[in-house]
C-alpha positions as CSV (number, residue, x, y, z in Angstrom):
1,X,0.0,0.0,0.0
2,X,3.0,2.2,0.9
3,X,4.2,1.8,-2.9
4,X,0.3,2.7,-4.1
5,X,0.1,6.0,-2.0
6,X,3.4,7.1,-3.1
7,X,3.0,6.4,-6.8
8,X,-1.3,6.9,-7.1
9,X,-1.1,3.7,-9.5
10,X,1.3,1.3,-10.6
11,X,1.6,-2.2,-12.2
12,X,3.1,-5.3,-10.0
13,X,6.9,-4.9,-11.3
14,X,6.3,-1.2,-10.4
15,X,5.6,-1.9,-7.0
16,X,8.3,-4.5,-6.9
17,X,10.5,-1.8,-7.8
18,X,9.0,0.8,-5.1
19,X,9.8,-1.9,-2.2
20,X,12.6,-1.4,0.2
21,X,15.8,-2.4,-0.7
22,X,15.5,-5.2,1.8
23,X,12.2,-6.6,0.8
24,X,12.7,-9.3,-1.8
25,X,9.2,-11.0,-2.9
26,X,8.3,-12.9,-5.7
27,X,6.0,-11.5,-8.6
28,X,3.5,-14.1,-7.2
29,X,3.5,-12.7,-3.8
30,X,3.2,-9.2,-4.8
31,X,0.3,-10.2,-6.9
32,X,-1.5,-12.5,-4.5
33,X,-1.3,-9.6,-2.0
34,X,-2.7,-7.0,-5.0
35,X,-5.4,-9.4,-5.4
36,X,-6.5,-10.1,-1.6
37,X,-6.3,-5.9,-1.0
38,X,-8.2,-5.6,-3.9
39,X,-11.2,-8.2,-2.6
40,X,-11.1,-6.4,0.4
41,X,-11.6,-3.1,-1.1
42,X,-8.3,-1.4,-0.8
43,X,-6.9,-1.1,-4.3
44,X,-9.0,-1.0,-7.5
45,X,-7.5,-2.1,-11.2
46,X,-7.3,-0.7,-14.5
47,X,-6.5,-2.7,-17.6
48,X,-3.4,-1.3,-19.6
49,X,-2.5,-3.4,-22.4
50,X,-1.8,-6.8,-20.8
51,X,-0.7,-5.1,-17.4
52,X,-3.2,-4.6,-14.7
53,X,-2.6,-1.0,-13.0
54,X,-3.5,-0.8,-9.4
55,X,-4.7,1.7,-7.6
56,X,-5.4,3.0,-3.8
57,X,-9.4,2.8,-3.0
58,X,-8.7,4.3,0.6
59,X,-6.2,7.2,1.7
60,X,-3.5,6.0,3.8
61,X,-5.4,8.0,7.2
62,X,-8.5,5.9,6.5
63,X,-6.6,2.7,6.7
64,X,-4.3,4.4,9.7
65,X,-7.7,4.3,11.4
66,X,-9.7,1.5,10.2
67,X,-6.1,-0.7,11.5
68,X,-5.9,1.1,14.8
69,X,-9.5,0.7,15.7
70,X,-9.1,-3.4,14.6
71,X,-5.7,-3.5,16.8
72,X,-7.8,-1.6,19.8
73,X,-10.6,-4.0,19.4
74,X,-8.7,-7.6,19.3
75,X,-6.0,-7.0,21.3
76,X,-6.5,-3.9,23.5
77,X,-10.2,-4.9,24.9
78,X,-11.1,-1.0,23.1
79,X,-8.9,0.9,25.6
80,X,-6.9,3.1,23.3
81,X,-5.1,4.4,26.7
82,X,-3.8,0.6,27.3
83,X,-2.6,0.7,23.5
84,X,-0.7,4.0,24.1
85,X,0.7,2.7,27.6
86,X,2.3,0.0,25.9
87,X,3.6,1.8,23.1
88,X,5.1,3.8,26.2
89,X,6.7,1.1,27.6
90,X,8.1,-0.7,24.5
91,X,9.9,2.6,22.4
92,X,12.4,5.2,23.1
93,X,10.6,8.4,22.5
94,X,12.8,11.9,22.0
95,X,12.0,14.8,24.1
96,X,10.2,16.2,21.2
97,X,7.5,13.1,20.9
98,X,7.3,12.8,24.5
99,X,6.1,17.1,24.1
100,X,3.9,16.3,21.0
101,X,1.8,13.6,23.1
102,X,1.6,15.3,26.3
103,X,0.4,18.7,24.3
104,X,-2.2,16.2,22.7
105,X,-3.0,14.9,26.0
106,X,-3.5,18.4,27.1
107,X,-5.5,19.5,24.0
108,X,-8.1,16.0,24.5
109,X,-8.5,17.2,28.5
110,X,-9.6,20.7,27.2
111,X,-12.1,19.2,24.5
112,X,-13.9,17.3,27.3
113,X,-14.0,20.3,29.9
């Protein structure tokens, strides 16, 4: 998806191409994953020639969200607080993350007041 957002459309070998250096799949991966995005209503295709073109059905936020409220759900019994406590506890934040959360923090305390 990563490849899709960047580019707005691309064939398979494009998005071969647009992976990480490190990330070495096989056509038939890329494809199969293409495909299975594509049933669930994440990427679309065009016809171009004898290539298919794909492109992104949802913005990358929209799937940010749709994920995070999944991950919240299953595994966080739908406390985003215990999600973000963990996160916490597991990464090294910077000074200037730590600031950006608590001034988030802050602004979500007014909101409710």
């Amino acid at each position: 998806m990563e490849v899709l957002w960047e580019k707005r459309s691309a064939t398979v070998g494009e998005v071969m191409a647009g992976l990480p250096g490190e990330t070495a799949l096989a056509y038939s991966t890329v494809l199969t994953t293409l495909r299975i995005l594509e049933q669930k209503g994440f990427v679309a295709h065009l016809e171009s020639g004898r290539a298919y073109v794909y492109h992104p059905l949802v913005e990358r936020e929209e799937a940010q969200a749709s994920a995070t409220e999944l991950l919240v759900s299953r595994f966080f019994n739908n406390s985003p607080g215990l999600l973000a406590l963990r996160l916490l506890e597991r990464e090294n934040l910077d000074q200037e993350e730590l600031q950006r959360l608590k001034r988030m923090i802050e602004h979500s305390e007014d909101d409710k007041a």
